[in-house]
C-alpha positions in Angstrom: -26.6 5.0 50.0 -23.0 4.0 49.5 -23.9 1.1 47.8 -25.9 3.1 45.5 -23.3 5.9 44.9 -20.5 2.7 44.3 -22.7 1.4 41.8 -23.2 5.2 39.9 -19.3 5.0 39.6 -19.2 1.6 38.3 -21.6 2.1 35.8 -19.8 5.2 34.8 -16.6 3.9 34.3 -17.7 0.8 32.3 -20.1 3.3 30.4 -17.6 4.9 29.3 -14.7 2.6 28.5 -17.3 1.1 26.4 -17.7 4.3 24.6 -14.4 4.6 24.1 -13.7 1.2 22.5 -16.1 1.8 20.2 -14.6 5.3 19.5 -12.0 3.7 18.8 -13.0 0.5 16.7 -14.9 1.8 14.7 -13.3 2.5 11.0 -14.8 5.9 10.3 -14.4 7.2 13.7 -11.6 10.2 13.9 -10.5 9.8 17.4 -6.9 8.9 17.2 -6.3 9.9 13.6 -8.1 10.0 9.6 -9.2 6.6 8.3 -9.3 6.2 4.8 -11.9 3.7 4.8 -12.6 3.7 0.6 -9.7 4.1 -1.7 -10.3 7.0 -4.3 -12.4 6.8 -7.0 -9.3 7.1 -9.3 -7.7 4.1 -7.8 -11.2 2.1 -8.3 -11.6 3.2 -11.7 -7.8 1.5 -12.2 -9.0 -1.5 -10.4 -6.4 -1.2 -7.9 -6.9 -3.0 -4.4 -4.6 -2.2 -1.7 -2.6 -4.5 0.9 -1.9 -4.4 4.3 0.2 -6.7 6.6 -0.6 -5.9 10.4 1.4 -7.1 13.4 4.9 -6.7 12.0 7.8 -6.5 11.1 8.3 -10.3 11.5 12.5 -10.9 10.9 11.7 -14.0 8.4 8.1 -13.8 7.2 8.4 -9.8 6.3 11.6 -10.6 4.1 9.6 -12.9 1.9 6.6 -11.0 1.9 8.9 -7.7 0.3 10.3 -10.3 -2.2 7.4 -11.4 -3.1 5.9 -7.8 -3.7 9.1 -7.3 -5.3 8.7 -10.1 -8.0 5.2 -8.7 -8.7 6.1 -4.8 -8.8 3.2 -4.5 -6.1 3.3 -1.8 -3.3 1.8 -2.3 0.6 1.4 -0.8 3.5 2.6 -2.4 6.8 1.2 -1.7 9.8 4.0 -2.2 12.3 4.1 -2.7 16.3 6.1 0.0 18.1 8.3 -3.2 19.9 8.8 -5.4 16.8 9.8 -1.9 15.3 12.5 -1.5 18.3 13.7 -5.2 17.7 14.2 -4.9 14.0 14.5 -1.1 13.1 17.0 -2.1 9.7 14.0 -4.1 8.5 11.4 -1.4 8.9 14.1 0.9 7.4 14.1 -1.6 4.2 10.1 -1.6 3.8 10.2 1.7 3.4 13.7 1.6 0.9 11.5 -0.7 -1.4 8.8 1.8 -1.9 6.0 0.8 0.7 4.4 2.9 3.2 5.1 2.3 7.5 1.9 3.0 9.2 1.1 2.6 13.5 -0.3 -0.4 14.7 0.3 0.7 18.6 3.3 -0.2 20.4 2.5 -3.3 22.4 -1.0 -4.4 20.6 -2.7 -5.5 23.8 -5.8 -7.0 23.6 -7.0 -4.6 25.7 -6.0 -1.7 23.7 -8.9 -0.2 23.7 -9.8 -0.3 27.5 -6.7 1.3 28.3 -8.2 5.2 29.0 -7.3 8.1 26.8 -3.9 8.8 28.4 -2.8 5.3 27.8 -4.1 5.2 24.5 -2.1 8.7 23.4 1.4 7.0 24.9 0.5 3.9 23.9 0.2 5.6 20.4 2.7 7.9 20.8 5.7 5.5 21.3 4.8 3.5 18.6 5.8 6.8 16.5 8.5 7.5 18.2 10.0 4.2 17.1 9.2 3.8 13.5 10.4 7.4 13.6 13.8 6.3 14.9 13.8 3.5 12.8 12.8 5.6 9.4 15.4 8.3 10.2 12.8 10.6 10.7 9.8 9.2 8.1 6.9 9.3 10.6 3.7 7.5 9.8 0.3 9.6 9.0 
């Protein structure tokens, strides 16, 4: 009978961390925040694309990648991780000087991420603002 009930309670938990990832993979799911998963028809009817970098900032490659989007009058967004944010805040502060957009990309990017639980996930999450806040002077990402 124990046996039984351990293995109700295992099947639970993994049940629903499995939910949960997928909450929170997939792209049109609303769990955490909006996904714009289609840019607007006004932007397709200009042909525009859009660019993302994720895992940043990066203190040498993100340099060249803003002078580079400089030289071509392009804009991006940057998806940033709340610790690389709290290593360089003065280069986050200069993506966003040149005219892109700072976005949340968790703070520590486990590989896990998504296993974590929901109060992991929310301070996971949470930090991450907190620094690119800090860093922004107050330009929090949507």
């Amino acid at each position: 009978m124990l046996e039984t009930i351990a293995l109700y309670i295992l099947a639970s938990i993994i049940f629903s961390q499995v939910v949960l990832a997928m909450l929170v993979l997939c792209p049109r799911c609303k769990l955490i925040s909006p996904n714009l998963v289609r840019l607007p028809q006004t932007a397709v009817a200009r042909r525009e694309i859009a660019l993302t970098f994720d895992d940043g900032p990066h203190e040498e490659i993100t340099t060249q990648i803003l002078d580079q989007l400089d030289l071509h009058n392009a804009k991006a967004t940057f998806f940033c991780i709340g610790e690389k944010v709290a290593a360089h805040p003065n280069l986050v502060a200069e993506i966003l000087r040149r005219g892109h957009s700072v976005e949340n990309h968790s703070y520590r990017h486990n590989m896990l991420f998504a296993f974590s639980g929901p109060t992991a996930l929310a301070n996971d999450i949470v930090k991450a603002q907190k620094a690119i806040e800090d860093a922004t002077h107050g330009t929090a990402p949507r």
